[in-house]
C-alpha positions as CSV (number, residue, x, y, z in Angstrom):
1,X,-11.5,28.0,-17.5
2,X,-12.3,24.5,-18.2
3,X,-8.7,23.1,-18.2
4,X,-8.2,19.4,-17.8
5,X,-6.3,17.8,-14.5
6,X,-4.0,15.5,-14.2
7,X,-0.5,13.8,-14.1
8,X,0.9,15.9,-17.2
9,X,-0.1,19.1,-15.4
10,X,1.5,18.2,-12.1
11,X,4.9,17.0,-14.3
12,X,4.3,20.7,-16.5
13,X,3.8,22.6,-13.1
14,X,7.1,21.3,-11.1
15,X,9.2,21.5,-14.3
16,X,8.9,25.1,-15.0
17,X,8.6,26.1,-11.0
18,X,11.0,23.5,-10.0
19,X,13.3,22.6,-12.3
20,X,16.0,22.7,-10.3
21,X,14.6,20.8,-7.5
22,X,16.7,17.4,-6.9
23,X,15.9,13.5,-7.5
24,X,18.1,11.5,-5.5
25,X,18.0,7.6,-5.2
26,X,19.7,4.0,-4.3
27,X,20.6,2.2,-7.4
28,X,21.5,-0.9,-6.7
29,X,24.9,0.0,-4.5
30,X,25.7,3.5,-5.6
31,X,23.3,6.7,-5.0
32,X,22.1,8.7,-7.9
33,X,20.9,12.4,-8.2
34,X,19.6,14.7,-10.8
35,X,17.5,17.9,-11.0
36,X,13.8,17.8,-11.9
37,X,14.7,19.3,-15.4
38,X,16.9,15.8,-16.2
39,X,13.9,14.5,-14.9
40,X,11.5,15.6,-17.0
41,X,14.0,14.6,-20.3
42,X,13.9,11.3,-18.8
43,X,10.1,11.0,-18.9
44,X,10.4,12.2,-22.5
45,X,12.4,9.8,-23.7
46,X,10.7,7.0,-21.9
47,X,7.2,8.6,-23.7
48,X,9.0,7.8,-26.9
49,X,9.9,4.5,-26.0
50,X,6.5,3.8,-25.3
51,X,5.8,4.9,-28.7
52,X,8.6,2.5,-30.0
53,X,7.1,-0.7,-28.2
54,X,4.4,-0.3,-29.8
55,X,2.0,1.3,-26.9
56,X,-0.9,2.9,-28.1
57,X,-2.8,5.5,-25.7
58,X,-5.6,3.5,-23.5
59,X,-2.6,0.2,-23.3
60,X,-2.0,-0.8,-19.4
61,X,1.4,-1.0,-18.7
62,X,2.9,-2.9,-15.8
63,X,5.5,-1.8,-13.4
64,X,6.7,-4.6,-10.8
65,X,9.8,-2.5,-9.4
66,X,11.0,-0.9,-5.9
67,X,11.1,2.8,-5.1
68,X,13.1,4.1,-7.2
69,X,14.5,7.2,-9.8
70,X,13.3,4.7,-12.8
71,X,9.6,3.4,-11.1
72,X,9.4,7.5,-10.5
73,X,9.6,8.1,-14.2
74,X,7.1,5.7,-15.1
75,X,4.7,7.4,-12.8
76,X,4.8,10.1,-14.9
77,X,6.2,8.8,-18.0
78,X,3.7,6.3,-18.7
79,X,0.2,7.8,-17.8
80,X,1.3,11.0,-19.5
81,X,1.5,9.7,-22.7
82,X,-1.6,8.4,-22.4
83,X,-1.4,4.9,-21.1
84,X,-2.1,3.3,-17.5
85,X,0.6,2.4,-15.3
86,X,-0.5,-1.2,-13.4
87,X,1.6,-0.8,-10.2
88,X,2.0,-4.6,-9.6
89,X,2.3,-5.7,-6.2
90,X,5.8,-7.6,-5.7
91,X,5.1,-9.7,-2.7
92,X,2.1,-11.2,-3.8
93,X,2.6,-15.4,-4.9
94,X,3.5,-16.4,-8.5
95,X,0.1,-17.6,-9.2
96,X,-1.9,-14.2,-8.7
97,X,1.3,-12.3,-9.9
98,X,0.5,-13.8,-13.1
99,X,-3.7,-13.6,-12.4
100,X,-3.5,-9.7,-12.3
101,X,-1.1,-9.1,-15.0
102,X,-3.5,-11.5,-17.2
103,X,-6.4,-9.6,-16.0
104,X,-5.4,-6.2,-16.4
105,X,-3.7,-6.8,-20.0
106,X,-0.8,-5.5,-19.7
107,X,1.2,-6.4,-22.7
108,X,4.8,-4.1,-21.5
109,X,6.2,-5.2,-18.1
110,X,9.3,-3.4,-16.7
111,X,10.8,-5.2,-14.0
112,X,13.8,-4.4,-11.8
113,X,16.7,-6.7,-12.6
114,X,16.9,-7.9,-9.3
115,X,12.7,-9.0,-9.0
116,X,13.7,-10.8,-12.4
117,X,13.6,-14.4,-10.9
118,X,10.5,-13.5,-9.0
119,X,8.3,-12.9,-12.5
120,X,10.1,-15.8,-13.8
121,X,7.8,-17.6,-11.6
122,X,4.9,-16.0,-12.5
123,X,6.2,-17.4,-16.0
124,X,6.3,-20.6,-15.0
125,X,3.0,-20.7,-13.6
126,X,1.3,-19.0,-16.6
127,X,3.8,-19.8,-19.4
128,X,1.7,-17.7,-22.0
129,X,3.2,-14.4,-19.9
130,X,6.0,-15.6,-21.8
131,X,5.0,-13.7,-25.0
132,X,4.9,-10.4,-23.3
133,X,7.4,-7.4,-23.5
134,X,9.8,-6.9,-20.5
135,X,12.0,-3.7,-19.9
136,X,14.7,-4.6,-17.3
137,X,15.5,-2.2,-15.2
138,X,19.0,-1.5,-13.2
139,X,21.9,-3.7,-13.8
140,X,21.6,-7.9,-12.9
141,X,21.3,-11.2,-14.6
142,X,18.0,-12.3,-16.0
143,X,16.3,-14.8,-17.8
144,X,13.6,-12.6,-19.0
145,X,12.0,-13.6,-22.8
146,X,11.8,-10.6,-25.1
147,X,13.5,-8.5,-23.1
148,X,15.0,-4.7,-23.4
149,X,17.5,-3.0,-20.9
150,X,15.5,0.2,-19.9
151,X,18.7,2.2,-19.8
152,X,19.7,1.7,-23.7
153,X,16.1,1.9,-24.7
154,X,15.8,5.7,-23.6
155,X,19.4,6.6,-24.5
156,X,18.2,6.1,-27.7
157,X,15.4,8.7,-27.8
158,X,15.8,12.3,-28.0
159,X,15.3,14.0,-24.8
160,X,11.7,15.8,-25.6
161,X,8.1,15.2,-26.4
162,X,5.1,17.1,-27.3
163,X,3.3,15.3,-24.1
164,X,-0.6,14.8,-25.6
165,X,-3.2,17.0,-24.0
166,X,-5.5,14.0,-22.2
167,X,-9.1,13.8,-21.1
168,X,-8.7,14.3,-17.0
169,X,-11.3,11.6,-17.0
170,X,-9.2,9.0,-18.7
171,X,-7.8,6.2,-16.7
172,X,-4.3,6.7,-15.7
173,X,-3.0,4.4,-12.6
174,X,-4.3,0.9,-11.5
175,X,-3.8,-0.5,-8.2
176,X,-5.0,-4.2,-6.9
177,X,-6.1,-5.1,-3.8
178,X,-4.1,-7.9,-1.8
179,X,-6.4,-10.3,-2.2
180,X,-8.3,-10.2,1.1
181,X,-10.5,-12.7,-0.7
182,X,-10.4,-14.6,-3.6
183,X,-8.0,-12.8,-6.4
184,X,-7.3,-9.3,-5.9
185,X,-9.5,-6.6,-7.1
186,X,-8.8,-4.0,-9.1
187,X,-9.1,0.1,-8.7
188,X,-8.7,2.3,-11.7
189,X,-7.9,5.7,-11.0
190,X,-8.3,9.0,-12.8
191,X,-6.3,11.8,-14.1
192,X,-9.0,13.7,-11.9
193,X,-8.9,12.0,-9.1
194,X,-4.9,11.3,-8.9
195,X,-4.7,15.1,-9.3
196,X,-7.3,16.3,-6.6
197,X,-6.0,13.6,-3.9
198,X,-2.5,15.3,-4.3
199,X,-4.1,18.3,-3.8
200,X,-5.5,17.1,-1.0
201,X,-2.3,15.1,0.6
202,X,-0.8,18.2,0.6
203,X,-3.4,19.8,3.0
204,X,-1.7,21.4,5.7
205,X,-3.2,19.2,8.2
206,X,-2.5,15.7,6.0
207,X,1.3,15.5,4.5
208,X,1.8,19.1,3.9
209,X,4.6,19.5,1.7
210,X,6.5,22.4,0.4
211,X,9.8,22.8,-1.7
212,X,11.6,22.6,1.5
213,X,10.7,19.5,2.6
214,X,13.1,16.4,1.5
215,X,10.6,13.3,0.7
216,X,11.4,9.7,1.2
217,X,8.5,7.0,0.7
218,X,9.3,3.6,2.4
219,X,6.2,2.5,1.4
220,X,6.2,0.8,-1.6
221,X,5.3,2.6,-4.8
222,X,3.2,-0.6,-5.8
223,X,0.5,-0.3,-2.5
224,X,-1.6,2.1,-4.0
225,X,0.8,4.6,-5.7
226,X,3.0,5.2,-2.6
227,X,-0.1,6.5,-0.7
228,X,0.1,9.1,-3.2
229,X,3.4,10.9,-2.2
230,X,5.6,10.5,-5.7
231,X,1.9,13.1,-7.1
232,X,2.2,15.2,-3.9
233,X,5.9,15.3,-3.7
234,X,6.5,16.7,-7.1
235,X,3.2,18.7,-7.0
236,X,5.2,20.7,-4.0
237,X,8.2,21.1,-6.1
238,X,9.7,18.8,-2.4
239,X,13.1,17.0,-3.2
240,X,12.6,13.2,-3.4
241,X,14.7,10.6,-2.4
242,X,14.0,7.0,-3.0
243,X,15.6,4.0,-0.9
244,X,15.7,1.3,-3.9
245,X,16.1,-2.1,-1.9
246,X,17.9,-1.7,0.9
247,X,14.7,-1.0,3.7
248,X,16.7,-2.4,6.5
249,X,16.8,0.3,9.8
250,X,20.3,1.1,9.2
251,X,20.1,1.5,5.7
252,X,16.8,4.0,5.8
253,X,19.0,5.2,9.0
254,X,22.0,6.7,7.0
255,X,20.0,7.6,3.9
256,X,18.1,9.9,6.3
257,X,21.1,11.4,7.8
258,X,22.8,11.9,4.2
259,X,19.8,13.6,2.5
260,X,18.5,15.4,5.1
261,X,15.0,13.6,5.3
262,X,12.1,15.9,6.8
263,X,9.5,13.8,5.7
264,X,8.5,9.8,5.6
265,X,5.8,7.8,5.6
266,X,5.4,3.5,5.9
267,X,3.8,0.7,8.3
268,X,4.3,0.7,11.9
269,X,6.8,-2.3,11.7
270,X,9.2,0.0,9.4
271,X,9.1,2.8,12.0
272,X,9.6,-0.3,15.1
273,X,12.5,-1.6,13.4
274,X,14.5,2.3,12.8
275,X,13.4,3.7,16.2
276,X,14.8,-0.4,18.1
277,X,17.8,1.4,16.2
278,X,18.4,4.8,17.0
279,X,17.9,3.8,21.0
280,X,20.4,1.3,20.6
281,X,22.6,3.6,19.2
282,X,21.4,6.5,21.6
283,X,20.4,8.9,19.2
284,X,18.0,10.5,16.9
285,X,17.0,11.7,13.8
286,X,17.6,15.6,13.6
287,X,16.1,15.9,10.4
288,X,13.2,14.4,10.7
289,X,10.5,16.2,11.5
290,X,7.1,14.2,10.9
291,X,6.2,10.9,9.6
292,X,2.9,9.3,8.4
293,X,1.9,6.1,9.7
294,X,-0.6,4.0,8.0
295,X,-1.7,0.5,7.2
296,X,-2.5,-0.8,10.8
297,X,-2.9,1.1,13.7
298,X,0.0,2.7,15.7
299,X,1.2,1.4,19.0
300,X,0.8,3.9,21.6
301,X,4.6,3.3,22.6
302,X,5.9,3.6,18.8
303,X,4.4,7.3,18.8
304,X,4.9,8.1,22.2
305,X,9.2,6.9,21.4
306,X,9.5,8.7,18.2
307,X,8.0,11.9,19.5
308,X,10.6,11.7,22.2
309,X,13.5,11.9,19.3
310,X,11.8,14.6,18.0
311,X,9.6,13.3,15.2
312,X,6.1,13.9,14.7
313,X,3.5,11.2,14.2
314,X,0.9,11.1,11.7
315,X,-1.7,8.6,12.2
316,X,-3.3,7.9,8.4
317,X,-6.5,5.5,7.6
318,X,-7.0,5.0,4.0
319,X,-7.9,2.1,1.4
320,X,-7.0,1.3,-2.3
321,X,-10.6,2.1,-3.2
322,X,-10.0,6.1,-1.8
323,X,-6.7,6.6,-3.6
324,X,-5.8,5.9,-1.0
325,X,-5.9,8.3,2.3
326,X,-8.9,9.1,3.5
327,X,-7.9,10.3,7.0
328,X,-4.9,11.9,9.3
329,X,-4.4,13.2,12.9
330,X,-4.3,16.9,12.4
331,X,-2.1,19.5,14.3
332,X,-3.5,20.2,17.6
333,X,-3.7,23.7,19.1
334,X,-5.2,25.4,22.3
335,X,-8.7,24.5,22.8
336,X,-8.2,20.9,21.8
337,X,-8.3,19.4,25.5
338,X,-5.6,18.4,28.1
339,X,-2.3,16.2,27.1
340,X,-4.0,12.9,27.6
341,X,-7.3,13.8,25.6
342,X,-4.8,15.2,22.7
343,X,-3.1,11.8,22.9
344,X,-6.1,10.1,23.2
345,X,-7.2,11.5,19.7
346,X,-3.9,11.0,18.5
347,X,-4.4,7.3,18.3
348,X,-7.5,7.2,16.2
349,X,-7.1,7.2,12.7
350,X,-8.2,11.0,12.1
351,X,-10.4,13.3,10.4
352,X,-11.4,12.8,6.9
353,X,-9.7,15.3,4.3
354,X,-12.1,17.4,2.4
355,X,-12.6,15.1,-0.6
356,X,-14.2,12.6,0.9
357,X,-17.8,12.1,2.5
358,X,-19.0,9.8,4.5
359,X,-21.6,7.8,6.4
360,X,-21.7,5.0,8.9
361,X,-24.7,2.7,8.9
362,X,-26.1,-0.1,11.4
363,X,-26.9,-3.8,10.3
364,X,-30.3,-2.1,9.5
365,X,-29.3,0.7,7.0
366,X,-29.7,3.3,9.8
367,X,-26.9,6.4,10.3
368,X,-25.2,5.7,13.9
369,X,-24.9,9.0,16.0
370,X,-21.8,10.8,16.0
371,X,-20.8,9.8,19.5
372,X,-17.9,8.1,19.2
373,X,-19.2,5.2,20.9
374,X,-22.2,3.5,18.6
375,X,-21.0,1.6,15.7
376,X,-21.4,0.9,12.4
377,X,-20.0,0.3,8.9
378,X,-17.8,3.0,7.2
379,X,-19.5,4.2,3.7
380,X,-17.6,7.0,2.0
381,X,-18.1,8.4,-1.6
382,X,-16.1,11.5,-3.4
383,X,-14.0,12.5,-6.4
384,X,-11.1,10.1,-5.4
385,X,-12.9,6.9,-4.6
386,X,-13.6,4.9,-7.3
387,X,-17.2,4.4,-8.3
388,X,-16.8,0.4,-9.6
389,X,-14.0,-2.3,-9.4
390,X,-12.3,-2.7,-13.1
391,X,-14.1,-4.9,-14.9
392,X,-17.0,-4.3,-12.0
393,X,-16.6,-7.5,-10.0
394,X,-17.7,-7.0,-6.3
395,X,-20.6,-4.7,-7.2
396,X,-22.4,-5.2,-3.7
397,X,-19.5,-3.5,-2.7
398,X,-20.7,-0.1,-4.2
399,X,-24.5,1.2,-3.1
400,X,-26.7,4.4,-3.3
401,X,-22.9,6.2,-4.8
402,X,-21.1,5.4,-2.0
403,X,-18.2,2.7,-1.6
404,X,-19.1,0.0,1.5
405,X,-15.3,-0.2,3.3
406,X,-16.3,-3.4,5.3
407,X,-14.8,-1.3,8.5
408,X,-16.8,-0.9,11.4
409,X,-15.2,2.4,12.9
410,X,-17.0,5.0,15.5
411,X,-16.8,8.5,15.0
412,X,-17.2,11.3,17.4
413,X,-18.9,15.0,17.5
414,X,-15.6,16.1,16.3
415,X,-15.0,13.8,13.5
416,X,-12.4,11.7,14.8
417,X,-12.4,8.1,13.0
418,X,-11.9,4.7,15.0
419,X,-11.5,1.7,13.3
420,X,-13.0,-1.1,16.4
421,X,-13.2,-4.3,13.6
422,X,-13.3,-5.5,10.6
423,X,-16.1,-7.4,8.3
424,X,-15.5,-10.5,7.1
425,X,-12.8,-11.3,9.6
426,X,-9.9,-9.8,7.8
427,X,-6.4,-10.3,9.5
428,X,-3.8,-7.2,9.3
429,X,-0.4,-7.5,9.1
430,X,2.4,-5.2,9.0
431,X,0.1,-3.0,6.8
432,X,-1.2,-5.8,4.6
433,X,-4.3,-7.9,4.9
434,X,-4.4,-11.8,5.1
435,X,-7.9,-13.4,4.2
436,X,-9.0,-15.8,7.0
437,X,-11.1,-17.3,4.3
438,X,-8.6,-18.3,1.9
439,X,-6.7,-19.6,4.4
440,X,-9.3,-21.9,6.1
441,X,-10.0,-23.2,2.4
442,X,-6.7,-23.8,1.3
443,X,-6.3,-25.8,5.3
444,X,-9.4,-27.7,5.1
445,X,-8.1,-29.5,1.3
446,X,-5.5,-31.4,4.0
447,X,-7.4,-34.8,3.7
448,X,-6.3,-35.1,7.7
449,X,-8.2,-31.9,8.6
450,X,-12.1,-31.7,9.5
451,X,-12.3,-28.1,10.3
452,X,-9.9,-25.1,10.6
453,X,-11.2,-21.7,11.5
454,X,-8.2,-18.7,11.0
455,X,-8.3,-16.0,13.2
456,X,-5.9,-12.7,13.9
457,X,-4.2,-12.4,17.5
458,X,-2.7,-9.3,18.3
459,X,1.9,-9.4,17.8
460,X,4.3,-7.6,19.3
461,X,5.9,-6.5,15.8
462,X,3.1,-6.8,12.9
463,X,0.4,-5.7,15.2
464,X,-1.9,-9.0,13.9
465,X,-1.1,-12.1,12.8
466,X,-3.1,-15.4,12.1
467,X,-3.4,-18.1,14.8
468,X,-5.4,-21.4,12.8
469,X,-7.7,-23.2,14.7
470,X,-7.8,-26.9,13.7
471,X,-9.8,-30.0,14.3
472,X,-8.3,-33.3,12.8
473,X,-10.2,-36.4,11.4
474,X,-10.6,-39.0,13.6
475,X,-7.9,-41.9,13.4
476,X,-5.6,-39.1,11.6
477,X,-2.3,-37.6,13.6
478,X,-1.3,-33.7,12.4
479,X,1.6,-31.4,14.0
480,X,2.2,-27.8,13.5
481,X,4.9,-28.3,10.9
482,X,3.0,-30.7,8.9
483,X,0.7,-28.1,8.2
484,X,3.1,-25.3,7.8
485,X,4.3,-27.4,5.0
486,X,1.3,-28.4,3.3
487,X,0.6,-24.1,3.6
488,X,4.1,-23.2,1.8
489,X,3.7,-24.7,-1.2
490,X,0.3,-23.1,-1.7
491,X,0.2,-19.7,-0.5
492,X,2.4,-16.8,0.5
493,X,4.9,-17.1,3.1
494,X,4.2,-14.6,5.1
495,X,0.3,-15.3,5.1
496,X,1.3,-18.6,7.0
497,X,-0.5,-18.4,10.4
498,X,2.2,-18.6,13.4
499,X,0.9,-21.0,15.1
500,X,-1.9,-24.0,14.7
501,X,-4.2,-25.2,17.6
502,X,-5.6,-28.4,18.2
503,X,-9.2,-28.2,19.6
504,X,-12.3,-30.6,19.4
505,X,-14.6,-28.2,17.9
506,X,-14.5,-24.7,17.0
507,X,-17.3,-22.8,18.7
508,X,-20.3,-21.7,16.4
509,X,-22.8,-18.8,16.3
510,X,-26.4,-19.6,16.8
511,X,-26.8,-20.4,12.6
512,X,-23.6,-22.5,12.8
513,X,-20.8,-20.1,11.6
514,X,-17.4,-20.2,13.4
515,X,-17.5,-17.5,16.5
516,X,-14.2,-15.9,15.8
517,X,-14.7,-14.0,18.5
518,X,-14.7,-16.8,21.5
519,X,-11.5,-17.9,19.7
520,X,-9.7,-14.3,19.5
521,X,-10.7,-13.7,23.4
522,X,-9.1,-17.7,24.2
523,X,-5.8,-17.0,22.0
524,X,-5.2,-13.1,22.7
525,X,-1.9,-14.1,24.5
526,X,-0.6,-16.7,22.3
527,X,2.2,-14.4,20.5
528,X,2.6,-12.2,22.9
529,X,3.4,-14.5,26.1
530,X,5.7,-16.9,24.2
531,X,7.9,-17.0,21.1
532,X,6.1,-17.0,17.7
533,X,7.0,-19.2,15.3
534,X,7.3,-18.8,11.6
């Protein structure tokens, strides 16, 4: 039968299997919990909200919000009645905060109260955002124009909806890219394809989760829809539990213990920071049986420690262009090799899950052989990768149907995935890439600077993180903190290389482009052999 996918039938599936399956999350200081059922009248009477606003099907709507009960509802909420949910990316600066809420058009923001100051910016830097809606959400002061509380919006609305039946092929979630360079991209995603990657999460060698698994996502619902767990999650009829702001180790640490956590999933530096923790408290995590690991590569110690306590590792590879997860370590068996070629494969970033296909290509367009040794870049192409960027900027990105990831990766007769570098010099950092480029532009407008060439070292917490190279104008002085200064009112703080070193001249490839790589070898020790600064 020729019956549509997508986010309604995943919310119609787990309320009449799961109904009374449990919701559990941080709200501001107190801990909140109700069944799917209250759940699904929730989503209701935010659909009718929607209505009230004036949203009309097609509209993007913006969330900018932490993982929470409320940011759950308008995952389903919000694309089932027919508009898109634009998962806005808190930690990006006020300037492109504003640039992607301009560019995808949303005209109803709901913020949490306590991210309130940090849109005011954005106001501030684009003071027409100032005519938009804004739905506070959680209790706080605020200075918000034309603002609702999200709370006595809903109350308001009766508790049911007649939720639309929706083209699967109509948009539904939009994710942005963190600006690796330039502005952020964007990545519209499907009914279709949101449903089939949660079918496909939930394969039994990628999250595999069941009704008796009890979820929590530390990664942030706004990097690309939480990898996909809040779809998978309810999909499995799992119970969910949502850390709200506190993401310290001893906060994710007790909310573990109390709800009986089986299954997680964030960067390395979240899974550094609770296993430093539980060895300094001697002990471990009963409960927690597996966790995913994505957005930079593991440390072979991090999964080595936290298999120790008892936890599985999950090595994942994915992009905002696939959905986002495109590979995982599976289970391993007999047959698979000795301990140390298990482990071995353990540290590459997996096998692809059946959705997507692949390729990887020379500089010359030819397919590599599947040796694990010869590179090339990663092309992949499948039902949850999208085909264009919104509003189709980047289009040498997409070729001959497939999407160009810019990795260069082997992969071996098996079909294990290595990432060995990146195109265009990207720098990743505690799961989130810096652009080298932007960064040497935004250096080189010092009027004391001649040349500055940004490059990623290895760290001992965020795995990489940028190291400038600099070359000052004659008869000019600079320090380190002079330029950290001139960097902090223009960009990110945490995109702020760690440290700045004075040299001559960079070194240059044969048609005069910086050669990264001479600088990377001379500075691989520069974090790791003394203290970083910040």
């Amino acid at each position: 039968m020729d019956v549509p996918l997508g986010i309604g039938a995943i919310l119609r599936h787990a309320l009449r299997n799961h109904a009374e399956r449990r919701i559990t999350s941080r709200d501001g200081d107190e801990i909140v919990s109700f069944s799917y059922a209250e759940f699904g009248r929730r989503c209701a009477q935010l659909a009718r909200a929607l209505a009230s606003l004036g949203v009309r099907p097609g509209d993007r709507v913006a969330s900018f919000a932490w993982n929470t009960h409320r940011h759950l509802e308008l995952y389903y909420g919000v694309p089932s009645y027919g508009a898109i949910l634009h998962t806005a990316n808190i930690r990006l600066f006020p300037d492109q905060v504003a640039y992607v809420i301009e560019h995808a058009g949303d005209n109803v923001i709901f913020v949490d109260a306590s991210l309130a100051p940090a849109l005011a910016k954005a106001i501030e830097a684009r003071p027409a955002l100032g005519a938009r809606t804004y739905v506070v959400m959680g209790r706080g002061e605020h200075a918000l124009p034309n603002a609702h509380d999200y709370e006595t919006l809903i109350s308001s609305q009766p508790p049911d909806y007649d939720w639309p039946v929706l083209d699967e092929r109509d948009a539904a979630m939009l994710c942005y890219t963190s600006a690796t360079t330039g502005e952020p991209k964007a990545a519209l995603f499907s009914h279709r394809s949101t449903y089939l990657h949660a079918l496909a999460a939930n394969h039994a060698d990628y999250f595999s989760l069941s009704r008796r698994d009890v979820v929590l996502p530390v990664v942030p619902m706004f990097h690309v829809n939480a990898w996909g767990i809040p779809f998978a999650a309810l999909m499995a009829g799992a119970k969910i539990v949502m850390p709200g702001t506190r993401l310290d180790p001893a906060s994710l640490i007790e909310l573990f213990d109390r709800e009986g956590v089986t299954f997680s999933a964030g960067v390395p530096t979240v899974w550094l920071g609770v296993r430093d923790a539980l060895r300094a408290a001697g002990r471990r995590l009963p409960s927690l049986e597996r966790v995913i690991i994505g957005g930079s590569a593991v440390p072979p110690q991090l999964l080595d420690d936290l298999e120790a306590m008892g936890t599985r590792v999950i090595h994942a590879w994915g992009m905002t262009e696939m959905s986002p997860l495109g590979t995982c370590t599976p289970m391993f068996g007999p047959g698979d090799g000795d301990a140390e070629t298990i482990h071995a494969k353990r540290l590459k970033q997996g096998k692809f899950h059946p959705l997507v296909e692949w390729r990887v290509l020379d500089e010359a367009g030819r397919d590599v052989p599947q040796d694990g040794k010869s590179r090339g870049e990663l092309w992949v192409r499948g039902p949850a990768i999208v085909s264009a960027y919104y509003k189709n900027e980047s289009p040498n990105s997409f070729r001959d149907g497939y999407f160009r990831t810019g990795d260069i990766v082997t992969i071996d007769a098996e079909g294990f995935i290595e990432i060995v570098d990146r195109a265009k010099d990207l720098i990743k950092s505690g799961g989130e890439w810096i652009s080298s480029v932007d960064l040497e532009n935004t250096l080189m407008g010092h009027p004391a600077v001649k040349e500055a060439c940004v490059f990623g070292v290895p760290h001992p917490k965020w795995d990489e993180r940028p190291v400038a190279a600099v070359v000052v104008r004659e008869g000019q002085t600079l320090s380190e903190e002079d330029l950290r200064g001139w960097l902090s009112a223009r960009i990110a703080k945490w995109q702020i290389p760690d440290r700045f070193v004075f040299i001559d001249a960079i070194p240059r490839t044969g048609v005069g482009k910086f050669l990264k790589r001479e600088l990377r070898d001379r500075y691989k020790d520069l974090l790791t052999t003394a203290p970083a600064q910040r």
